[in-house]
N, C-alpha and C positions, 0 to 999 in steps of 0.2 A: 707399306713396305719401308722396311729400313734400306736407309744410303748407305751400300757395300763398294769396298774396292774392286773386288773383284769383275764387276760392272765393267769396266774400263778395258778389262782383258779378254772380255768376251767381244766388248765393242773391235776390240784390235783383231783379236781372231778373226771375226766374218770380214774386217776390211783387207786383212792380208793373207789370209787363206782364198777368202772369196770359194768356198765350198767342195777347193780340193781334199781338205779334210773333215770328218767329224768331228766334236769337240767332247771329252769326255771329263766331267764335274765330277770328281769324286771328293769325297769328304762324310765324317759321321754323321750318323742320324740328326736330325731336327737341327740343323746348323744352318739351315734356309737356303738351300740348292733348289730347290725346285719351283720359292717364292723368286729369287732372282733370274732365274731362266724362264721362265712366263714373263716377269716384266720387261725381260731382253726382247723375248722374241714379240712382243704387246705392240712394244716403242720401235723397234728394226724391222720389222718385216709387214710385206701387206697381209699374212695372215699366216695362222699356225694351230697345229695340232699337238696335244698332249695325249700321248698314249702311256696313262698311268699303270705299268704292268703289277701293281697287287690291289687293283681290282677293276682292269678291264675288261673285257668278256672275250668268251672264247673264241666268238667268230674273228675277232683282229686276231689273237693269237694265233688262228690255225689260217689267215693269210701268210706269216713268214713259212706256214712248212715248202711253199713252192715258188720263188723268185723269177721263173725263169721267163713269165710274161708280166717286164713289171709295167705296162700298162694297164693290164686288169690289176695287178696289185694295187695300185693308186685308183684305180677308178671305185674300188670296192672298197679301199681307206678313206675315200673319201664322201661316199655313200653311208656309212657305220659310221662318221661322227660329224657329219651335216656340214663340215668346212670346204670349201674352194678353195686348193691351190694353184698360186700364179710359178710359174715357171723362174728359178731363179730369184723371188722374190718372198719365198716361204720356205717355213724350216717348220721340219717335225721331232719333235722334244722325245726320248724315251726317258721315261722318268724310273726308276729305281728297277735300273735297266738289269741289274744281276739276278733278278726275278725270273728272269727269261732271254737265257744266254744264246740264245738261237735269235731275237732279235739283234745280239752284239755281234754274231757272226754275219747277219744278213747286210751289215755296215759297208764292209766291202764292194759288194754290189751297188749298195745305193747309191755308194759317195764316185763309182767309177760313170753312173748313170749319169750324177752330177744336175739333174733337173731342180733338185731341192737343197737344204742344210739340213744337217742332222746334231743334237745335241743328247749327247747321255749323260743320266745323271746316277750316282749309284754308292751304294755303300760297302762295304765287304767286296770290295768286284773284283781281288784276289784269289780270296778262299777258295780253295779248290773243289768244292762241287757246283761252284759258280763258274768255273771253264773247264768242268771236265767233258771232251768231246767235243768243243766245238775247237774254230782255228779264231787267236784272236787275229783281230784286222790291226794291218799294220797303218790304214787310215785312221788312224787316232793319234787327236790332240791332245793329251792330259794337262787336266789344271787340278789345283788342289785347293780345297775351300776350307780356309777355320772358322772358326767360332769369330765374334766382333771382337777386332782388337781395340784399343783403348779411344784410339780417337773414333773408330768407326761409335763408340760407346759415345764419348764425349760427343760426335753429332747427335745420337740419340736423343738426351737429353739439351739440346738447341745450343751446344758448346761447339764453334767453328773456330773460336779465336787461338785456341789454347797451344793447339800443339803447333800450329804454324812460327809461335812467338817463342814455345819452347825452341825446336829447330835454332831458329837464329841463334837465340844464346848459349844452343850447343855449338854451332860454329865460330862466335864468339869468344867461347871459354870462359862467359861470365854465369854468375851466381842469377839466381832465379827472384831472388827479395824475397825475405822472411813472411810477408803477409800473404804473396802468390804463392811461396811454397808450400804453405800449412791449407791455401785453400787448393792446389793441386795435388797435396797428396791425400787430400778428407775425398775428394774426385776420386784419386785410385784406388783409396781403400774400398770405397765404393763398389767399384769395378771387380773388386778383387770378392767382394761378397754378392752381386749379382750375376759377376761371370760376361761371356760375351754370344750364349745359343738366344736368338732373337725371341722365343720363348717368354724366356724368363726375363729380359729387357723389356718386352711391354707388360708384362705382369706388373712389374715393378713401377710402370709409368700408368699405368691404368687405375691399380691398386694402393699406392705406394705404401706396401706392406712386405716385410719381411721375409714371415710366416708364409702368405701366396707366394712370394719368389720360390723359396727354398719348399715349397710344397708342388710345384712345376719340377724345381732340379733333379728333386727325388723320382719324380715320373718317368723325367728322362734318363737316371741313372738305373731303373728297374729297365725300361724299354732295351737298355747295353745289356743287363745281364739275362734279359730273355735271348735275346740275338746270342749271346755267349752259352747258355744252355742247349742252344739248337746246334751252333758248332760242337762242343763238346757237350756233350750230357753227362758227363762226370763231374764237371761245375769247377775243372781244376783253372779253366779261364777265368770264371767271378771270380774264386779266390785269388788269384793273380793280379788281377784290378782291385778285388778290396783293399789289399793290403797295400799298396802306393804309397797312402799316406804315413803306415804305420811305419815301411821301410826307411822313407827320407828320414824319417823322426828319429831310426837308430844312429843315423848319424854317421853310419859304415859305407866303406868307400864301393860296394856295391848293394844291387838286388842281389839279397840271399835266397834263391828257389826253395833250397829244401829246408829255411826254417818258415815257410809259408806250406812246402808240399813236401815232409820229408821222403818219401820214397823217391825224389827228382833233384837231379841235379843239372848245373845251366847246362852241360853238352848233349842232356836227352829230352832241353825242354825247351830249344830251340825251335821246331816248330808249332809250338804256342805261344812264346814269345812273337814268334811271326804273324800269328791269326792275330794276335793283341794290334800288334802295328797294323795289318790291314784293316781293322775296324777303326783306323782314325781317329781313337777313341783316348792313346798314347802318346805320349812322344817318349825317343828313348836318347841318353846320351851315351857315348859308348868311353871306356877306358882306351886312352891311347898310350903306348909305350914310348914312344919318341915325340916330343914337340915338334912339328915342323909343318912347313908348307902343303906338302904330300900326308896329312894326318888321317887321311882315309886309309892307306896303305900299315896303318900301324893300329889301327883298332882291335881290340879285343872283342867278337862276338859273345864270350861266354863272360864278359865281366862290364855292368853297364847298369844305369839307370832307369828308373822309369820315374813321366811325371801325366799327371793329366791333360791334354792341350787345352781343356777348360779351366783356369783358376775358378770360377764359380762353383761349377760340379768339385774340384776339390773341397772346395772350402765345406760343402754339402757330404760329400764323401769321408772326412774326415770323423763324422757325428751321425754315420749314417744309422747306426744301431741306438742313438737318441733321439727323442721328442724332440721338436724344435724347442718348445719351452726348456728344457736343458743345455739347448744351444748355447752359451754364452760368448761364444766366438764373434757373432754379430754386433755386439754392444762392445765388445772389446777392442775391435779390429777398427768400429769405424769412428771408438773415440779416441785411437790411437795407444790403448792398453794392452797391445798384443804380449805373452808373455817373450820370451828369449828364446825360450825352446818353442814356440810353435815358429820361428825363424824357417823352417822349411816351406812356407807357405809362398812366404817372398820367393823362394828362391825357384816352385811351380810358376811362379807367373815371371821370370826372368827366360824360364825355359823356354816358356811361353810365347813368351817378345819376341826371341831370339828364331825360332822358329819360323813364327808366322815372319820375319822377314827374311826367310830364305835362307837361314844358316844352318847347316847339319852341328848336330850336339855331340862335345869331346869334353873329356875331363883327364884329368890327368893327376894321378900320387906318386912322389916320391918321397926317399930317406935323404936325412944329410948324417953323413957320415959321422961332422966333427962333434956334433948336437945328439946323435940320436933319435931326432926327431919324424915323425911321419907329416909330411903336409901332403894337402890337395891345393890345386885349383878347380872352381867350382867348373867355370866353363874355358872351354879357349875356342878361339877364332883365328881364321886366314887372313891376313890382308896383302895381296900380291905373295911374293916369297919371303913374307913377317908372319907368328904368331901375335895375337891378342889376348892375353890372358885376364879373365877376369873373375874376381870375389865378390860375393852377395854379404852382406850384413844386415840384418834384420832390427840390431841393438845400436844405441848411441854410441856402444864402442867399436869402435874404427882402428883397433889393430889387425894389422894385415900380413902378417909372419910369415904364412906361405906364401903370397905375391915376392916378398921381399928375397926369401929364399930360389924361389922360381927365377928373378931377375937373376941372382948373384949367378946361379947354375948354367941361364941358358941367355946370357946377354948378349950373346950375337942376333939370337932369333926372335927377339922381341922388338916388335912394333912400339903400338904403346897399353898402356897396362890402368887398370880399371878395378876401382873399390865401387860396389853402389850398393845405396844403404839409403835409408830415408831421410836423412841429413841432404840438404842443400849444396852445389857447387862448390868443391875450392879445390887446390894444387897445393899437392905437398911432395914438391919437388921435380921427379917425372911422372907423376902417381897423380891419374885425375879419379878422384873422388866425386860421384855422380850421383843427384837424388834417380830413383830406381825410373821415375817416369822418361827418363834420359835413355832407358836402354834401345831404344829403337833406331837412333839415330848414331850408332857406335857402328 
């Protein structure tokens, strides 16, 4: 098993809930929720049961239809899969618990019983025929799991030292040295072509070939569009997700629906856009009208982004209708030949960063009057009652005309203000210019 953060918060959950709550893991398919919660409950408890519901048997199944003697419930759970539980000291895992939404109802009861922990693990566990009818339990904990981010990647391959020494020098505000920077960003391009679903990270260490990675990613990018042909069997979700990559590539300040689905437009294709986001499978950034602290209160539902939460599966989605032997994105990216126009790929895996540590996605375009001109900023951020606005650059060139226009327009509401681009540390001026492995720590 790979070394996850999430780890840490599960530890925290059983030490400060202590089992007045369940705890419920959601996150896409094959992202290693259900290898981390076996080894949770392996190491923390004196013993535990995994009720895998897509393909346990029926006899567990048809214990949740009657709760109401839950002494035979347990004595009969515990007969059907040969484990002893201790009082208090064992937890039962439902594993890809949106299978069978009548165990996610029965949570209520168990967690008021309080004799055990309970952990769900689950995918889609929005989607509506996934709670229709039952009540959900307001005894749930949500956590949310990504794919490995860069350092969890960097421990993968026996690298602890790196981002700790990055850190510093972000606090520092000094430059990274030329010969660490060319070897941390050959590391993230890295990253950036194996991705972070545990998968395809020991593919890569086992194999160290390309070809098996990206022939995993593709398995896992079919498995998404099965799960999206059973929500919609019209297939207007895959074509939703295929086109990702095509739409950042136009370059236009949003996802256009109906030049991927002309009969739809976004205000009748909002709830697909929404099954996309429950499948975890997304992240989206939304258009906000006003810069400001309160930037939730100003987003635009019908005008937004979408990016992959996996840069690897993008990187694979991008070529999905090519051979790998056509691929050349591989040999390009990790000898640092990437073209200027595939620049959107960077700017997936900023999304990316920015995400998995806890930031909601906002963008923002305006006009300047005196100019004419349309700028964006790529992302913006909160800090207290400051914006952070920040630009991705993928090229050596490092002109940044909408930050600059952005500052002139809104410089009361600016924190501090952010180029990152695969260039190394330096300040030019108020303007810190960040090599892109930097974004985590912003």
């Amino acid at each position: 098993m790979f070394r996850r953060k999430i780890y840490r918060q599960l530890q925290q959950w059983k030490d400060t809930r202590a089992g007045k709550t369940a705890l419920l893991l959601e996150g896409q398919r094959r992202v290693g929720k259900s290898t981390v919660v076996e080894e949770f409950a392996r190491n923390s408890y004196k013993s535990y049961i995994i009720i895998d519901f897509s393909t346990c048997s029926g006899e567990i199944c048809n214990l949740f239809n009657d709760l109401s003697d839950l002494d035979y419930f347990f004595l009969q759970l515990q007969l059907l899969t040969n484990v002893h539980l201790e009082k208090r000291n064992s937890v039962i895992i439902f594993d890809e618990v949106q299978l069978f939404p009548l165990a996610r109802q029965a949570i209520k009861s168990l967690v008021r019983d309080h004799r055990y922990d309970y952990i769900e693990t689950g995918s889609l566990i929005s989607i509506k025929k996934n709670v229709k009818d039952i009540l959900i339990p307001s005894e749930e904990q949500r956590l949310y799991m990504y794919p490995m981010d860069f350092e969890e990647f960097l421990w993968a391959i026996g690298d602890t030292m790196t981002v700790p020494m990055l850190e510093l020098l972000f606090n520092k505000q000094k430059p990274t040295g030329d010969g660490a920077h060319r070897q941390i960003m050959r590391k993230l391009r890295l990253y950036m072509l194996i991705g972070g679903m545990p998968q395809a990270v020991a593919t890569y260490l086992q194999e160290n070939n390309f070809e098996d990675v990206d022939r995993v990613k593709r398995d896992i990018l079919q498995l998404y569009e099965d799960d999206f042909y059973k929500i919609d069997p019209a297939g207007r979700l895959s074509q939703l997700f295929d086109a990702i990559p095509a739409q950042l590539n136009r370059n236009t300040a949003r996802y256009t629906v109906s030049s991927v689905i002309p009969t739809m437009r976004p205000s009748n294709s909002l709830h697909l856009i929404t099954q996309l986001l429950d499948s975890r499978t997304v992240l989206t950034a939304y258009h906000i009208s006003q810069p400001s602290a309160e930037m939730a209160s100003y987003k635009d539902l019908n005008r937004f982004k979408l990016f992959l939460s996996d840069t690897g599966l993008f990187t694979t989605l991008m070529f999905k209708n090519k051979s790998f032997t056509d691929n050349d994105i591989y040999r390009k990216l990790l000898s640092d030949k990437l073209s200027a126009n595939l620049g959107y790929l960077f700017e997936n895996l900023v999304a990316q960063m920015l995400c998995t540590n806890g930031y909601e996605l906002y963008y923002h375009t305006f006009t300047s009057k005196e100019k004419s001109s349309a700028y964006e900023i790529d992302f913006l951020l909160t800090h207290g009652n400051k914006v952070t606005p920040i630009e991705v650059k993928s090229s050596n060139y490092l002109r940044h005309s909408s930050l600059d226009a952005f500052a002139e327009k809104y410089s009361a509401q600016i924190d501090n203000k952010y180029v990152l681009s695969t260039k190394d540390f330096r300040q030019e001026k108020d303007i810190h210019l960040l090599p892109i492995y930097m974004t985590p720590f912003i």
